[in-house]
mmCIF entry with sequence, helices, sheets and N, C-alpha, C, O atoms, coordinates in Angstrom:
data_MODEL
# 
_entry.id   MODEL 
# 
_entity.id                         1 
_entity.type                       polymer 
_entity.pdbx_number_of_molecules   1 
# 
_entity_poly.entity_id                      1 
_entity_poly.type                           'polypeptide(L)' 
_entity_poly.nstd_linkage                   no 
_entity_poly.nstd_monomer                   no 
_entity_poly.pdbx_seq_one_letter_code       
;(UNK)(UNK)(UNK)(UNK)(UNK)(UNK)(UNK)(UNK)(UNK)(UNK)(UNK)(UNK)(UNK)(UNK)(UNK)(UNK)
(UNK)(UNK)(UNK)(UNK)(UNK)(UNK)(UNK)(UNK)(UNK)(UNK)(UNK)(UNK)(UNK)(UNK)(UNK)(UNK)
(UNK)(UNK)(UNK)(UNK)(UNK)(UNK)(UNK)(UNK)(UNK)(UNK)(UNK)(UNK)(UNK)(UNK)(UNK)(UNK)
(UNK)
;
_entity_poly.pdbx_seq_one_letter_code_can   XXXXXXXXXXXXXXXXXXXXXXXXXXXXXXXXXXXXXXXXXXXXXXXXX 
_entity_poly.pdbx_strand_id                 A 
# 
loop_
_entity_poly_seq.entity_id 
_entity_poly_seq.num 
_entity_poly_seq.mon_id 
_entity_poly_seq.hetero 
1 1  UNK n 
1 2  UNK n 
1 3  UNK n 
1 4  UNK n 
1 5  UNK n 
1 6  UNK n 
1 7  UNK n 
1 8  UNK n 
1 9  UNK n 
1 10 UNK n 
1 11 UNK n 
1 12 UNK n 
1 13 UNK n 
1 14 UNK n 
1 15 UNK n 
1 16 UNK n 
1 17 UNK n 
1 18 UNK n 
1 19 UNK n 
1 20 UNK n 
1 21 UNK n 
1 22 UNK n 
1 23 UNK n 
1 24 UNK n 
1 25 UNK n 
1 26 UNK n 
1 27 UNK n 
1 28 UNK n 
1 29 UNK n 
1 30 UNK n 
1 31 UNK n 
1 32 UNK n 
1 33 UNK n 
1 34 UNK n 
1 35 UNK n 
1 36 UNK n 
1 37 UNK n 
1 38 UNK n 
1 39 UNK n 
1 40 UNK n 
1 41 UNK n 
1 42 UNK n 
1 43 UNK n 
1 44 UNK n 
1 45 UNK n 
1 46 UNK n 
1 47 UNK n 
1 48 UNK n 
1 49 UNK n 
# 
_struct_asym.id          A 
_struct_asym.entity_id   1 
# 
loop_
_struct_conf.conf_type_id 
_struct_conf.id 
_struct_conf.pdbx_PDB_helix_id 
_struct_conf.beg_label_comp_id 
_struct_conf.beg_label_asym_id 
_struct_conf.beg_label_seq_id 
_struct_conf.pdbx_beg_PDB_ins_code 
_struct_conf.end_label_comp_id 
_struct_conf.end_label_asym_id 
_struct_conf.end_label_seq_id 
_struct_conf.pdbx_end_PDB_ins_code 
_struct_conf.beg_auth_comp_id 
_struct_conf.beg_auth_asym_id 
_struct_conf.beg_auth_seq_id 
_struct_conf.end_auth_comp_id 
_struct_conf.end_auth_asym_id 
_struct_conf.end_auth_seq_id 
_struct_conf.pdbx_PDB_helix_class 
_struct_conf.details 
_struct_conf.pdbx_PDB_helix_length 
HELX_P HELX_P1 AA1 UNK A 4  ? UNK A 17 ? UNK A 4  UNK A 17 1 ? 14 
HELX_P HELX_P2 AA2 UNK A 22 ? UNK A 39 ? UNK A 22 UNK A 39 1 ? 18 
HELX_P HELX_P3 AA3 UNK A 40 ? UNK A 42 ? UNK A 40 UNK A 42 5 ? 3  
# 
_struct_conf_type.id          HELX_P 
_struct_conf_type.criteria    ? 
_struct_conf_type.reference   ? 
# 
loop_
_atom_site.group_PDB 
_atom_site.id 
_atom_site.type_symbol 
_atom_site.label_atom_id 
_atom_site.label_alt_id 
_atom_site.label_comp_id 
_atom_site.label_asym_id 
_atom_site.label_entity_id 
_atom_site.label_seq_id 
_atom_site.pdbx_PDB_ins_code 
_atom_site.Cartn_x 
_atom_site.Cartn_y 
_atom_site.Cartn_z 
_atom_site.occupancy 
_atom_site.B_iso_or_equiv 
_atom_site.pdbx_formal_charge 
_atom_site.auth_seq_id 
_atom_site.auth_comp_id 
_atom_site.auth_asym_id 
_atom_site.auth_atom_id 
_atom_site.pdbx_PDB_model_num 
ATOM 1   N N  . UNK A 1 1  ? -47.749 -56.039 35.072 1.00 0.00 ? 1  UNK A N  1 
ATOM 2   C CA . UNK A 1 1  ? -46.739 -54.997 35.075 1.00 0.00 ? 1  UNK A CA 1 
ATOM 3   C C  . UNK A 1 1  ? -45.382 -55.566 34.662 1.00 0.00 ? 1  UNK A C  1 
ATOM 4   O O  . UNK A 1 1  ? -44.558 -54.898 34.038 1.00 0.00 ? 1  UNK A O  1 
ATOM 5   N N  . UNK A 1 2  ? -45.190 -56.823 35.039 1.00 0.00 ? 2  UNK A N  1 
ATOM 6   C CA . UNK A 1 2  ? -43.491 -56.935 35.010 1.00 0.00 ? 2  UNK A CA 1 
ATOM 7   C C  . UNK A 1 2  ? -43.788 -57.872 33.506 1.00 0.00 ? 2  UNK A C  1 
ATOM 8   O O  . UNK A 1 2  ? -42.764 -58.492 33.223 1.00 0.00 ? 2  UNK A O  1 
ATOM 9   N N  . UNK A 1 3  ? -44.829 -58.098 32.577 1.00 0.00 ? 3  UNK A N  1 
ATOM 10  C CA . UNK A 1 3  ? -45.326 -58.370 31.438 1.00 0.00 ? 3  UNK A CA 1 
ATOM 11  C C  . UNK A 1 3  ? -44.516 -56.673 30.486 1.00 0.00 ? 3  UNK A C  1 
ATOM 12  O O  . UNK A 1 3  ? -43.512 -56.494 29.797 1.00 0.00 ? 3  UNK A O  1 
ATOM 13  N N  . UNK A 1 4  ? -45.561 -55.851 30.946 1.00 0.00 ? 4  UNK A N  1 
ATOM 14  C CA . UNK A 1 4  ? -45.043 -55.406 30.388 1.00 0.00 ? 4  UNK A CA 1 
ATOM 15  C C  . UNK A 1 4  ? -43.603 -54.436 30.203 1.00 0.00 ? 4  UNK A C  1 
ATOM 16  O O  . UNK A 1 4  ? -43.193 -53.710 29.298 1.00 0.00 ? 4  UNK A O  1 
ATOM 17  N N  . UNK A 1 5  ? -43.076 -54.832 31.559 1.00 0.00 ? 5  UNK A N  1 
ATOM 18  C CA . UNK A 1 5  ? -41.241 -53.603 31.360 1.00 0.00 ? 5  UNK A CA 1 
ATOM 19  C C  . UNK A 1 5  ? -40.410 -55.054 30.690 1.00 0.00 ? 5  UNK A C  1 
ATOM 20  O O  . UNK A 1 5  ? -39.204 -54.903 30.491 1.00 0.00 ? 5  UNK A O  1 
ATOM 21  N N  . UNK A 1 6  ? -40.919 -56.205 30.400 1.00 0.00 ? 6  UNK A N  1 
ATOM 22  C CA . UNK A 1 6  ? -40.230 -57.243 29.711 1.00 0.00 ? 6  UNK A CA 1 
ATOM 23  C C  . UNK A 1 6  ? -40.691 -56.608 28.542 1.00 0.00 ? 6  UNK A C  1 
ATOM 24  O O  . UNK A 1 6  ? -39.886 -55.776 28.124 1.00 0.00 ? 6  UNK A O  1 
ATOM 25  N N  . UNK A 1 7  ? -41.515 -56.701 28.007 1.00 0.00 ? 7  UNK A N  1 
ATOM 26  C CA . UNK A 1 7  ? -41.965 -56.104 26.316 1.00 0.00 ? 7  UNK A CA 1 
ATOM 27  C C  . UNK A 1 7  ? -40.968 -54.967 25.859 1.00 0.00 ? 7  UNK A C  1 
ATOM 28  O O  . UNK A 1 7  ? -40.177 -55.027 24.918 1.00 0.00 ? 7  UNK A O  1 
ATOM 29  N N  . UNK A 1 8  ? -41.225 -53.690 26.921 1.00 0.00 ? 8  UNK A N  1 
ATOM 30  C CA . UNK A 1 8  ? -40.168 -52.596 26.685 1.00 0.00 ? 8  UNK A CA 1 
ATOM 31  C C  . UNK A 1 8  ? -38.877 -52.636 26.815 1.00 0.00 ? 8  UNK A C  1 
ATOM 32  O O  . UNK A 1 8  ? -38.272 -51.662 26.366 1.00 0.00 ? 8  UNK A O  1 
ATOM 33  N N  . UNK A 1 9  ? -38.102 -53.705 27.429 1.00 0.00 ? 9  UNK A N  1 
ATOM 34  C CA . UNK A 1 9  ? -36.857 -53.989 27.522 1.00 0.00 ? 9  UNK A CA 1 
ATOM 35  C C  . UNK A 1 9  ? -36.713 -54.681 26.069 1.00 0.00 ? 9  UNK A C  1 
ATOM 36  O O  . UNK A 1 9  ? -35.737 -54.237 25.464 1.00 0.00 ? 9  UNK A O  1 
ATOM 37  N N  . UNK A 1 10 ? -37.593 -55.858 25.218 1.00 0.00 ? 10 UNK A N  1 
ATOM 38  C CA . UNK A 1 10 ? -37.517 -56.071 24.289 1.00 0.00 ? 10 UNK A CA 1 
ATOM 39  C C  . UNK A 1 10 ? -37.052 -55.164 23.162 1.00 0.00 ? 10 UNK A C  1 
ATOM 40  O O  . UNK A 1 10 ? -36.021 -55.213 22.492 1.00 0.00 ? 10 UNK A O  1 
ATOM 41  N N  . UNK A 1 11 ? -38.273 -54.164 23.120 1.00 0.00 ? 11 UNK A N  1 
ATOM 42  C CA . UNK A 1 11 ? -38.531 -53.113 22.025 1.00 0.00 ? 11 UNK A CA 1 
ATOM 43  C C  . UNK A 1 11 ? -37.222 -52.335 22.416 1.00 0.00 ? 11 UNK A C  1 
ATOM 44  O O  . UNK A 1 11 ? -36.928 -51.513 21.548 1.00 0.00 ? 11 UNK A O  1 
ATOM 45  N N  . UNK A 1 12 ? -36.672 -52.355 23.091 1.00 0.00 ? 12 UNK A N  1 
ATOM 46  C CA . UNK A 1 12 ? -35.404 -51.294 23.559 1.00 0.00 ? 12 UNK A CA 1 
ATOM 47  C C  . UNK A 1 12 ? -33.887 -51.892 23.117 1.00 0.00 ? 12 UNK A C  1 
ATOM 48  O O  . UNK A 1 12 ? -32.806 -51.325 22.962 1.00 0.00 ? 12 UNK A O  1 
ATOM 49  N N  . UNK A 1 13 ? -34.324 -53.350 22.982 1.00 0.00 ? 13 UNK A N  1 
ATOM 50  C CA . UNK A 1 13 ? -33.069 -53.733 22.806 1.00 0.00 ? 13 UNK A CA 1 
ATOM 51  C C  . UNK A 1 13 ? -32.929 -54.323 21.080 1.00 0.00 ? 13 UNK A C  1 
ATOM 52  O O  . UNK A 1 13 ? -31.937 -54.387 20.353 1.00 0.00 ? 13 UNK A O  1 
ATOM 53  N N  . UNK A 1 14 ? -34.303 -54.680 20.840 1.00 0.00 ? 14 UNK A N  1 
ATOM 54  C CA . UNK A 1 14 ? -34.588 -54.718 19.620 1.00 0.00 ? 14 UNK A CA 1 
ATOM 55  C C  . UNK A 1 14 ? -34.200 -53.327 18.318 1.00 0.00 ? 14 UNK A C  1 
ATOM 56  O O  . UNK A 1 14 ? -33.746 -53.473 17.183 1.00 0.00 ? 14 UNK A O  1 
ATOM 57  N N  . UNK A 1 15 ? -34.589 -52.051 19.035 1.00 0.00 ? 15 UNK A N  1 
ATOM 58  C CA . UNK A 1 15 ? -33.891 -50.936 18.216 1.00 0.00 ? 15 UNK A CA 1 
ATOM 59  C C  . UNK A 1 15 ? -32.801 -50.872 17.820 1.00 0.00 ? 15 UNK A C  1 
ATOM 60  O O  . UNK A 1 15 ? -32.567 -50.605 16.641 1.00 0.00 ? 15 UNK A O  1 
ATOM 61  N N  . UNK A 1 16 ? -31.847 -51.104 18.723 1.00 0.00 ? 16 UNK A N  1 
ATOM 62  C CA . UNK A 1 16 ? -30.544 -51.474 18.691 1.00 0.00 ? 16 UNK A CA 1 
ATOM 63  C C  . UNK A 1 16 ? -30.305 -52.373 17.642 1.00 0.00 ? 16 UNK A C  1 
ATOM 64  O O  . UNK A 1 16 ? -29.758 -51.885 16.653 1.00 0.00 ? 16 UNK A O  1 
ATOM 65  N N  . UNK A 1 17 ? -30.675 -53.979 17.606 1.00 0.00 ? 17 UNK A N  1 
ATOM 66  C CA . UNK A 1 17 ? -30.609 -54.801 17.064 1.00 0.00 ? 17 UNK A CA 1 
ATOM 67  C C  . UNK A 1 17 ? -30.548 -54.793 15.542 1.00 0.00 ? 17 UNK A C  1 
ATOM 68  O O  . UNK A 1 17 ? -29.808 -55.360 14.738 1.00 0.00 ? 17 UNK A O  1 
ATOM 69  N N  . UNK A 1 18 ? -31.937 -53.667 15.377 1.00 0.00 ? 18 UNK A N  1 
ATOM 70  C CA . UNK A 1 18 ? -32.261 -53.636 13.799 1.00 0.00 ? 18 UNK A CA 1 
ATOM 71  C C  . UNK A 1 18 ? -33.216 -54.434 13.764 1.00 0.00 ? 18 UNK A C  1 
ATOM 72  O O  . UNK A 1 18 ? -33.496 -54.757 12.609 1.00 0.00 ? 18 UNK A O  1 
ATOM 73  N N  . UNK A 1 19 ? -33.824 -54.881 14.516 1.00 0.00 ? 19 UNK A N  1 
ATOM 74  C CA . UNK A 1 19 ? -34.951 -55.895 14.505 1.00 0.00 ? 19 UNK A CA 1 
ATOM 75  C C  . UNK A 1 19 ? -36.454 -55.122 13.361 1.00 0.00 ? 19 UNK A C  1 
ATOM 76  O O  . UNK A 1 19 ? -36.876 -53.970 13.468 1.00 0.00 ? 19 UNK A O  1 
ATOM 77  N N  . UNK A 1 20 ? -36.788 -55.822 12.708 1.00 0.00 ? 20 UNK A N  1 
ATOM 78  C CA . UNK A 1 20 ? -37.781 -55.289 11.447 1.00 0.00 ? 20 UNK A CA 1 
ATOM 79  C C  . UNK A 1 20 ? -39.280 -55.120 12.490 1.00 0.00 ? 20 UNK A C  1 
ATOM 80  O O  . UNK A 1 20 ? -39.851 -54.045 12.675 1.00 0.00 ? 20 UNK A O  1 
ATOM 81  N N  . UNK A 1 21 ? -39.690 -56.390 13.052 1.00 0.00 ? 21 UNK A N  1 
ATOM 82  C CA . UNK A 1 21 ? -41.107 -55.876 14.051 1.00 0.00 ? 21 UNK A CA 1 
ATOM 83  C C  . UNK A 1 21 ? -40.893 -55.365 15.256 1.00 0.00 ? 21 UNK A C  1 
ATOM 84  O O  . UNK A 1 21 ? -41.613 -55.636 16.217 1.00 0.00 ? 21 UNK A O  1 
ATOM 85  N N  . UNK A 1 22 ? -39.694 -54.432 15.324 1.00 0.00 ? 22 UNK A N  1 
ATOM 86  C CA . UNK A 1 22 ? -40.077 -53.884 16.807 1.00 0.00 ? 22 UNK A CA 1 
ATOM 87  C C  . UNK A 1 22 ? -41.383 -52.639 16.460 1.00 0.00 ? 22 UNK A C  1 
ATOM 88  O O  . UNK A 1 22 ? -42.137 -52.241 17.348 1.00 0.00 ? 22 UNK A O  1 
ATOM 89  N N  . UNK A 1 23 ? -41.420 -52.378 15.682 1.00 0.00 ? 23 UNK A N  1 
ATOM 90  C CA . UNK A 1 23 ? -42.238 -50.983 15.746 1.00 0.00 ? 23 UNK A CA 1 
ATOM 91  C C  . UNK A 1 23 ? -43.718 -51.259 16.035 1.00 0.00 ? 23 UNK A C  1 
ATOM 92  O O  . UNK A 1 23 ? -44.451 -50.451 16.604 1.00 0.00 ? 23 UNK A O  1 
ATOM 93  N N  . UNK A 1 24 ? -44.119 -52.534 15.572 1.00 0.00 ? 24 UNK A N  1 
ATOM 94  C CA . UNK A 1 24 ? -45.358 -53.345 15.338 1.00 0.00 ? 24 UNK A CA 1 
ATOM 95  C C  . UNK A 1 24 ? -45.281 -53.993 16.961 1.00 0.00 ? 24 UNK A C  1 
ATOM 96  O O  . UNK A 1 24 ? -46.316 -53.820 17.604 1.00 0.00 ? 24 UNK A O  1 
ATOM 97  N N  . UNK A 1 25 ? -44.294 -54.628 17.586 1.00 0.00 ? 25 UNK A N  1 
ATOM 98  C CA . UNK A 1 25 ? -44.156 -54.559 18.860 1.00 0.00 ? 25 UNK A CA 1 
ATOM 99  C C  . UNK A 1 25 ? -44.611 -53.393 19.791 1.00 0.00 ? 25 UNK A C  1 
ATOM 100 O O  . UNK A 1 25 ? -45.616 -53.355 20.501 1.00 0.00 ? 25 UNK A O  1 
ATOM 101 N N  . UNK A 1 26 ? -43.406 -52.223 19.583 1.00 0.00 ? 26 UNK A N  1 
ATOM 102 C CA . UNK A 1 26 ? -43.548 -51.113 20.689 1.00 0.00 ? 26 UNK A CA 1 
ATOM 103 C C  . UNK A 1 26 ? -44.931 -50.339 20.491 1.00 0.00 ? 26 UNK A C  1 
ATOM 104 O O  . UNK A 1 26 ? -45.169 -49.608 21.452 1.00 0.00 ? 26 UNK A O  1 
ATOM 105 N N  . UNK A 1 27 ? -46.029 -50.308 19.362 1.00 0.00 ? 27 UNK A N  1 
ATOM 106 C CA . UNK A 1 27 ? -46.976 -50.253 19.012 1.00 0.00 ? 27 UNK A CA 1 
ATOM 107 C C  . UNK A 1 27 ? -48.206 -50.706 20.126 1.00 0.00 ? 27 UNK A C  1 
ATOM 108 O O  . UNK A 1 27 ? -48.878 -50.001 20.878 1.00 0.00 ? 27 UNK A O  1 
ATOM 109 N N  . UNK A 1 28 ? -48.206 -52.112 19.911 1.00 0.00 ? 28 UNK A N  1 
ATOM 110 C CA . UNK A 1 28 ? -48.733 -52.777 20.570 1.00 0.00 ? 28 UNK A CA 1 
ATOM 111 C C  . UNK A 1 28 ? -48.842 -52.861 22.898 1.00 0.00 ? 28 UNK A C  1 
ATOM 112 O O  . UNK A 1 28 ? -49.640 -52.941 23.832 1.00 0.00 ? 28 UNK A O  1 
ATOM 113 N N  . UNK A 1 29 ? -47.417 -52.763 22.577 1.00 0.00 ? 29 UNK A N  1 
ATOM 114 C CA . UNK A 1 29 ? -47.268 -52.409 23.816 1.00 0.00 ? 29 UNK A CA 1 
ATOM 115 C C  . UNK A 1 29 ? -47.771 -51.155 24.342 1.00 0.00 ? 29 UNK A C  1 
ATOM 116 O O  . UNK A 1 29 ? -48.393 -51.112 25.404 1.00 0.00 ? 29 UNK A O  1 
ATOM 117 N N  . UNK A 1 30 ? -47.495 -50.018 23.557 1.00 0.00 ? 30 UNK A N  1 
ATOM 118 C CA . UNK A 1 30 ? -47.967 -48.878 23.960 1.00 0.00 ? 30 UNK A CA 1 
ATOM 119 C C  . UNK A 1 30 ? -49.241 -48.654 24.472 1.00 0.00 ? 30 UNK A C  1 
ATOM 120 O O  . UNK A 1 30 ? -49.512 -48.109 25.542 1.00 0.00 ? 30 UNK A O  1 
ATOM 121 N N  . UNK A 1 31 ? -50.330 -49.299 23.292 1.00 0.00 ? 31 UNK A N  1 
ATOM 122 C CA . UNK A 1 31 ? -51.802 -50.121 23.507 1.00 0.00 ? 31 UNK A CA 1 
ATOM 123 C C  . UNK A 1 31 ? -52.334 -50.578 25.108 1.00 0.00 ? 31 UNK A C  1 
ATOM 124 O O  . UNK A 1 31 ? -53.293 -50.145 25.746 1.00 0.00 ? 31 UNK A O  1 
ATOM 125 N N  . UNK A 1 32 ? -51.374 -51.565 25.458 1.00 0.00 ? 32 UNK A N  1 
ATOM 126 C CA . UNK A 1 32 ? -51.341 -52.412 26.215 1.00 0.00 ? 32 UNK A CA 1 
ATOM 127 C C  . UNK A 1 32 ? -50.700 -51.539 27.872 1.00 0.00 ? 32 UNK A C  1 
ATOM 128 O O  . UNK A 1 32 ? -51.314 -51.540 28.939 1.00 0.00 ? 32 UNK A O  1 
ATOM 129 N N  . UNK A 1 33 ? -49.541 -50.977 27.644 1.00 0.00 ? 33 UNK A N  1 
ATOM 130 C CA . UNK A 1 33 ? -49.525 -49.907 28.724 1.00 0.00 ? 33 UNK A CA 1 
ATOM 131 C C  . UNK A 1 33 ? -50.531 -49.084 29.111 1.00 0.00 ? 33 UNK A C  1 
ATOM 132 O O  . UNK A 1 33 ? -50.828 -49.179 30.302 1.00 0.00 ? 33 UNK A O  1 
ATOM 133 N N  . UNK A 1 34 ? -51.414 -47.959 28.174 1.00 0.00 ? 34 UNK A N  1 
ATOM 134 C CA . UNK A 1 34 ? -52.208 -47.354 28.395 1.00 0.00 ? 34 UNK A CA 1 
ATOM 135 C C  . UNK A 1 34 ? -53.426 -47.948 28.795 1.00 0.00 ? 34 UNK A C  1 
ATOM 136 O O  . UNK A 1 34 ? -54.168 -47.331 29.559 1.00 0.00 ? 34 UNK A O  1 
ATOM 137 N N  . UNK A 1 35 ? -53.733 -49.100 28.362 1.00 0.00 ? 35 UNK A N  1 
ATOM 138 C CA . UNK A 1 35 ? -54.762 -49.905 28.859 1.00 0.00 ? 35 UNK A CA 1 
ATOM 139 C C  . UNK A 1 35 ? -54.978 -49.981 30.075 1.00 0.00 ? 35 UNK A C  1 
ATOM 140 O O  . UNK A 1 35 ? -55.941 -49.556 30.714 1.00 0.00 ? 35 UNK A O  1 
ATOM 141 N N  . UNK A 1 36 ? -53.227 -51.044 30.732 1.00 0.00 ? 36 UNK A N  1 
ATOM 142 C CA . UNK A 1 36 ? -53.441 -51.424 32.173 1.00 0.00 ? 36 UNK A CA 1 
ATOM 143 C C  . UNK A 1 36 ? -53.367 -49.619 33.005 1.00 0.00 ? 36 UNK A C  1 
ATOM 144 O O  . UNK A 1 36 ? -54.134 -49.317 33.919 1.00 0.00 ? 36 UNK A O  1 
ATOM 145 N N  . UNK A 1 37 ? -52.509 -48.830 32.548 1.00 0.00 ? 37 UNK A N  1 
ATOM 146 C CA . UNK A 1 37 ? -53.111 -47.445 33.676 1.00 0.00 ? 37 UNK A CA 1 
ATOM 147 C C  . UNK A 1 37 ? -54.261 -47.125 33.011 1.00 0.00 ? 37 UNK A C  1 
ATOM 148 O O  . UNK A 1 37 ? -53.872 -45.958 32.975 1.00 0.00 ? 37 UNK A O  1 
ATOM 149 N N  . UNK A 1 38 ? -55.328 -47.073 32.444 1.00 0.00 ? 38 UNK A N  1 
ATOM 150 C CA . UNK A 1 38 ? -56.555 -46.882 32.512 1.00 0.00 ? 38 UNK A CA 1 
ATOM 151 C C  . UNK A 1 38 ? -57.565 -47.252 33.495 1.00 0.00 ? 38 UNK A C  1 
ATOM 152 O O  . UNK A 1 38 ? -58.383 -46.616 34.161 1.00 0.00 ? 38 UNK A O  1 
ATOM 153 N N  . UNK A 1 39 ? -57.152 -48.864 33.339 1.00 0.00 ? 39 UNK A N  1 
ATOM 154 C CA . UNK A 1 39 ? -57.479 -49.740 34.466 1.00 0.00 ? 39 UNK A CA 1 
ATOM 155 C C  . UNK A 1 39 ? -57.297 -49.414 35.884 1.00 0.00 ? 39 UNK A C  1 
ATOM 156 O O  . UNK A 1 39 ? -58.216 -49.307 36.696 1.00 0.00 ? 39 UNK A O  1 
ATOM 157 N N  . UNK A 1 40 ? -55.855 -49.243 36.162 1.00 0.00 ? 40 UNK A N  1 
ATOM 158 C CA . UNK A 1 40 ? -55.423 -48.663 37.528 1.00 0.00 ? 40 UNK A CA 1 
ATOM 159 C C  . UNK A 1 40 ? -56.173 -47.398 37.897 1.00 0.00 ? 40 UNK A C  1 
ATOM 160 O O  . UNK A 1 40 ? -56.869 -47.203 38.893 1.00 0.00 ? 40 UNK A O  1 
ATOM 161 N N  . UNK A 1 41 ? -55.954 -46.756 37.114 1.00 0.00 ? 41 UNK A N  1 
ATOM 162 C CA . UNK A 1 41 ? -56.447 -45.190 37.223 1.00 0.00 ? 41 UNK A CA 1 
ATOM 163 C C  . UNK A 1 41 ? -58.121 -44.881 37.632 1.00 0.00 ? 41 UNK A C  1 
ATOM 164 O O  . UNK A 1 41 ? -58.637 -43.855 38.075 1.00 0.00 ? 41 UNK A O  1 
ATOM 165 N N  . UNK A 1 42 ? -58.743 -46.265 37.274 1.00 0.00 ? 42 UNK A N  1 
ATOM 166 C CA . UNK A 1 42 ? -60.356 -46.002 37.654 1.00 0.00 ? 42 UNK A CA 1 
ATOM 167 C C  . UNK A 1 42 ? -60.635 -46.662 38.728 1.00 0.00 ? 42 UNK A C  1 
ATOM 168 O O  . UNK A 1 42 ? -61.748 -46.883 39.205 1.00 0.00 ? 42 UNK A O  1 
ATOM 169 N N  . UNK A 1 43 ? -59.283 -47.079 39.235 1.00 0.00 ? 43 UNK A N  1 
ATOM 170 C CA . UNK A 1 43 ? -59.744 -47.826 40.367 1.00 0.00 ? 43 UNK A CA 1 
ATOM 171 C C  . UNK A 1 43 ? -59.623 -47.524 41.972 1.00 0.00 ? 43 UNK A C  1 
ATOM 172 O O  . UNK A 1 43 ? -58.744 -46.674 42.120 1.00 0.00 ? 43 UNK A O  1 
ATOM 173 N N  . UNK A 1 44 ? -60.106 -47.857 43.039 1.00 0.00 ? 44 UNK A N  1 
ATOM 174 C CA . UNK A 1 44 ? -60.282 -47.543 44.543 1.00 0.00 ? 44 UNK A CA 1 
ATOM 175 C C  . UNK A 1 44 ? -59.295 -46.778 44.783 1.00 0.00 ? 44 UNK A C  1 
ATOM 176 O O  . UNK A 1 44 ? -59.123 -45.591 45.060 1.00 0.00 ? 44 UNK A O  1 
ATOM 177 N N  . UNK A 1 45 ? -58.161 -48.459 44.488 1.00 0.00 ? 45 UNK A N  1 
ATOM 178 C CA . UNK A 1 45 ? -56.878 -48.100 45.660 1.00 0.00 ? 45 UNK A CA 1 
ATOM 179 C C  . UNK A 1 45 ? -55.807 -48.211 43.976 1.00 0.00 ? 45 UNK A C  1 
ATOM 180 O O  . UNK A 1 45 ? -55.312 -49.147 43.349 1.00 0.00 ? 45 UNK A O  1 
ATOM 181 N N  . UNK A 1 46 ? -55.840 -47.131 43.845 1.00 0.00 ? 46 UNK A N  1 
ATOM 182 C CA . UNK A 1 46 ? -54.518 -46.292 43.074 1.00 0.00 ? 46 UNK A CA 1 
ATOM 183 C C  . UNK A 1 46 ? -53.250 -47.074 43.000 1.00 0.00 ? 46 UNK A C  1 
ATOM 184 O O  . UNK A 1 46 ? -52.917 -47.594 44.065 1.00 0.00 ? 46 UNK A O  1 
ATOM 185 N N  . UNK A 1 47 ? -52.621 -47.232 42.171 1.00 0.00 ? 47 UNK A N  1 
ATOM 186 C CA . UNK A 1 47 ? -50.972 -47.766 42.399 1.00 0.00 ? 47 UNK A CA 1 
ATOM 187 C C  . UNK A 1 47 ? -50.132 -46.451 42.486 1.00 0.00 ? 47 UNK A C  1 
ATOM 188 O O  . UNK A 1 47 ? -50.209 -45.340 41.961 1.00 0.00 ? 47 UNK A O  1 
ATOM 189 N N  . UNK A 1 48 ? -49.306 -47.056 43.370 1.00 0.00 ? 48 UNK A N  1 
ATOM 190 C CA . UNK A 1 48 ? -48.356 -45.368 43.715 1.00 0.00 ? 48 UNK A CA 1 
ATOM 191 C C  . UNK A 1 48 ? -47.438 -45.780 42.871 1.00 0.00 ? 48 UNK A C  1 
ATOM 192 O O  . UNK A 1 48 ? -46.851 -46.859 42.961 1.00 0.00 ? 48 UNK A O  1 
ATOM 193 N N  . UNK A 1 49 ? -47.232 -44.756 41.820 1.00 0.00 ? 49 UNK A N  1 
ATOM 194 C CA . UNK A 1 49 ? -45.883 -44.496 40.796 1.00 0.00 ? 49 UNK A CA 1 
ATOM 195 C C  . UNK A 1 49 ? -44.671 -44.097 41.673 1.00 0.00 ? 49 UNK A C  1 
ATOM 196 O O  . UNK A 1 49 ? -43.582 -43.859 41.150 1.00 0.00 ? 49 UNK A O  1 
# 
């Protein structure tokens, strides 16, 4: 988790920047977010949002 709000703080500050691979970044991450709540989401004990 704290993997990925570092990635999105990246991609967030990278927009700003003008940075050329954030999109290929926030892409990826997006991937990678939906993944781990997939994960969470099939599981016992739930993470409370």
């Amino acid at each position: 988790m704290l993997l990925m709000f570092v990635v999105w703080l990246v991609v967030f500050i990278g927009i700003f920047r003008g940075w050329r691979w954030v999109p290929l970044l926030a892409l990826a991450n997006l991937a990678y977010t939906l993944l781990v709540l997939r994960i969470h989401m099939t599981d016992p004990i739930p993470l409370n949002f």
